[in-house]
C-alpha positions, -999 to 999 in steps of 0.1 A, spaced: 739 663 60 704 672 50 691 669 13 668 694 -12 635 676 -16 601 684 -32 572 665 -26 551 665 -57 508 662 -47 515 683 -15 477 693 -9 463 663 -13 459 633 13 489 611 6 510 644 1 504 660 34 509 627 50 538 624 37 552 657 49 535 651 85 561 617 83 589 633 71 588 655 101 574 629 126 612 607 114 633 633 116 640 627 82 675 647 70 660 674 48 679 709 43 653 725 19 617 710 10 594 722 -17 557 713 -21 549 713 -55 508 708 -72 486 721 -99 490 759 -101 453 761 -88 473 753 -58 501 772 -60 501 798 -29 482 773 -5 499 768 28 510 733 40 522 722 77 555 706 74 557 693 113 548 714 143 563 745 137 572 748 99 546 759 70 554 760 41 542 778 6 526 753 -26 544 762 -54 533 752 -91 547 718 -103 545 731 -140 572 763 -133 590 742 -113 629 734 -123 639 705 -109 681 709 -112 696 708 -80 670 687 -60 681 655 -51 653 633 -36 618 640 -50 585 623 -35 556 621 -60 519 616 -54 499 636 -78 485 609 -98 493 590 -124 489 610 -154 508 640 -138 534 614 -127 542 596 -159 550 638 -170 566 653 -150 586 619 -125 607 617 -152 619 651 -161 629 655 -119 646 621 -127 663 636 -158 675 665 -138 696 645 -115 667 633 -89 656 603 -76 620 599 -77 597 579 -49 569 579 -67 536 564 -51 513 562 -85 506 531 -102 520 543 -135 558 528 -128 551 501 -111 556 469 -136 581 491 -154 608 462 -156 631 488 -151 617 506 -120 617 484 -85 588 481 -65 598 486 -33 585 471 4 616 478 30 604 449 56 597 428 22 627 434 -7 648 465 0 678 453 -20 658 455 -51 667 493 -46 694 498 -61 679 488 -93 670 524 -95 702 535 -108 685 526 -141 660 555 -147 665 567 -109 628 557 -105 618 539 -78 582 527 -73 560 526 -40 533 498 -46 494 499 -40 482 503 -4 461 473 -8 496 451 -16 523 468 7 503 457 39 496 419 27 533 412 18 548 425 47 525 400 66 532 375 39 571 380 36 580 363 74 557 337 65 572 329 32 602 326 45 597 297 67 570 277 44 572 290 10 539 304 -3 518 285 -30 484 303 -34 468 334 -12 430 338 -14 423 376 -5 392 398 -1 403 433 9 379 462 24 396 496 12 381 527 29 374 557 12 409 575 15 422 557 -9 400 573 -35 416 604 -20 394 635 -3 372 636 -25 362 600 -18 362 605 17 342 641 18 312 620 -6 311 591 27 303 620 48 280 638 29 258 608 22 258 597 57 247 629 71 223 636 39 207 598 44 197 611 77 181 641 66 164 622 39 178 641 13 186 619 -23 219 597 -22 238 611 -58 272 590 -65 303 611 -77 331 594 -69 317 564 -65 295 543 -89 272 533 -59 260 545 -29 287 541 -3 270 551 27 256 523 47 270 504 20 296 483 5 313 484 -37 326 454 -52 343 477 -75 376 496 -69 395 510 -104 382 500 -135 372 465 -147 394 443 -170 387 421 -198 386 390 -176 361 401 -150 384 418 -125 391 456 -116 423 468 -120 424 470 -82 425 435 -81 451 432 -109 477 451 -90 473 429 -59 483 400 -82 510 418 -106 526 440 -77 533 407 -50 549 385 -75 572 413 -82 575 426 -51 580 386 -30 578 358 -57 563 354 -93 552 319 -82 531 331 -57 496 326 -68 471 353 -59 430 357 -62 419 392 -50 383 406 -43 388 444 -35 359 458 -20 354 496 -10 335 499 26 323 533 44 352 536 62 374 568 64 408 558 70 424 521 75 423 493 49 417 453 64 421 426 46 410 387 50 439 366 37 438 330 31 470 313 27 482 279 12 518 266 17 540 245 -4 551 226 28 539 222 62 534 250 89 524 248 123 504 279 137 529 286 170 555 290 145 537 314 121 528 334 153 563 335 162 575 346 128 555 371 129 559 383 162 592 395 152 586 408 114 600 442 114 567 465 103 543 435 119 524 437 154 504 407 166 479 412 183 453 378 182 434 369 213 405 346 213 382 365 228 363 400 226 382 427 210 414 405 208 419 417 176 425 452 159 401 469 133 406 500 109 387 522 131 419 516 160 449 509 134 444 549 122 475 573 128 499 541 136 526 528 116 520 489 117 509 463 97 485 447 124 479 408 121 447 395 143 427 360 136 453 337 130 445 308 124 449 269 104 433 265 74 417 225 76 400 230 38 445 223 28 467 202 34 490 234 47 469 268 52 468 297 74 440 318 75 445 356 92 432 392 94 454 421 83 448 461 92 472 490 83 465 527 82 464 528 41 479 569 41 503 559 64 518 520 58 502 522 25 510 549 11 533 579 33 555 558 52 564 532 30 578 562 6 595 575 32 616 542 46 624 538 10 639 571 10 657 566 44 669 532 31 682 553 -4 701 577 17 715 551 41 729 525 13 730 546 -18 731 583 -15 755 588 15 
């Protein structure tokens, strides 16, 4: 049995991933529509090897009849139109920020809390957290389990994709203008991020941090445990595709580093790969185009009485953003919508 899908953001960077993943896991679709703005409407998307398929406009589009919809247009065109598919009888994936600390919309890891899916019965809503979030609790999650988790310390470094293509096109244009000698001009960033690195991702809050930062802290107590203390630095780096993060961990009880390596050597979503020499460890430039949530630097934390200290890489349009959607929706189908 295949279902009628749309994917809502289809031109942009999170929506064609998300078609190439669909395809990629053989995912049980009968009829899929790409929907965006109607300056998109006509444009031709790849829907796996052999398939392409025609953009149609999100605006003129009548939702009745399709039964799984995943969104990624943006928040703003989210919080419109997500819950008029949802009205018509569809569940909506949708990977904005705007439902996520909805009470009544889960946030949703699969490796991390996929029971909390069928909480979207409620407004048939369910919510795909930020990149930055989904590839520290799934490293987090096997950890927790075995030594509960008091504080986590984190400074990300987000590459450009996450701003979208537009963020991505401005790296490329400044490093090949920089070397030309023509004049760096920001757009999409508020600095220079060629050759460079922005303490600054999403806007800044009344207490000093961006909302970037906020969601790290919001989205893992909802997402593992709302004891959990969290302190985030988000940085964006020139990097195209590929988000790490350096994650410092205290426990509420004592942890010995062979055991952490051996919880995490068999966390579904989690590859280990940490040797103590040159290159024994994975970097965004080598975690592009794979699925994993790569853990490298492990190590004990002596500043504690119980800490871990480790590095963590994941393809950001991939595990943060394209896959995770689309295990939620193979989890929906498998416990829900069968």
């Amino acid at each position: 049995m295949g279902y009628k899908m749309a994917v809502v953001g289809a031109t942009g960077a999170v929506g064609r991933e998300l078609l190439t993943t669909l395809a990629e896991r053989d995912f049980p679709v009968d009829d899929l529509v790409p929907l965006a703005s109607e300056r998109s409407a006509g444009v031709e998307v790849s829907f796996g090897e052999d398939e392409v398929l025609k953009v149609r406009d999100l605006s003129k589009f009548d939702f009745k009849g399709t039964e799984i919809v995943l969104s990624s247009p943006g928040a703003k065109v989210s919080a419109e139109y997500s819950p008029v598919a949802a009205k018509a009888g569809a569940v909506v994936i949708d990977n904005t920020s705007h439902f996520r600390m909805d009470p009544d919309v889960p946030l949703i890891v699969p490796e991390v809390n996929p029971d909390a899916i069928a909480g979207y019965a409620r407004r048939h809503i369910i919510a795909n957290p930020n990149c930055s979030t989904i590839q520290m609790v799934v490293a987090l999650k096997p950890l927790h389990d075995i030594a509960r988790i008091k504080r986590v310390v984190v400074a990300t470094y987000n590459s450009t994709s996450g701003g979208g293509k537009d963020s991505m096109d401005e790296l490329f244009n400044q490093t090949r203008g920089i070397y030309v000698n023509e004049p760096v001009k920001p757009e999409h960033f508020t600095k220079q991020i060629a050759f460079n690195v922005i303490p600054h991702i999403d806007a800044f809050m009344e207490d000093g941090s961006t909302k970037e930062e906020w969601k790290m802290v919001a989205e893992t107590k909802k997402i593992l445990d709302p004891a959990i203390k969290v302190a985030a630095t988000c940085v964006r780096v020139p990097v195209f595709i590929g988000h790490a993060e350096a994650v410092n961990i205290e426990f509420e009880s004592p942890i010995e580093e062979d055991e952490a390596r051996e919880a995490l050597r068999n966390a579904p979503g989690v590859t280990l790969i940490d040797h103590r020499i040159d290159e024994g460890y994975v970097t965004p430039a080598e975690c592009a185009g794979e699925d994993a949530v790569f853990v490298s630097r492990l190590r004990m934390d002596p500043t504690v009485d119980y800490g871990l200290s480790m590095w963590v890489v994941s393809d950001n349009l991939r595990k943060g953003a394209a896959l995770n959607t689309v295990q939620i929706a193979e989890k929906l189908v498998e416990e829900y919508l069968n």
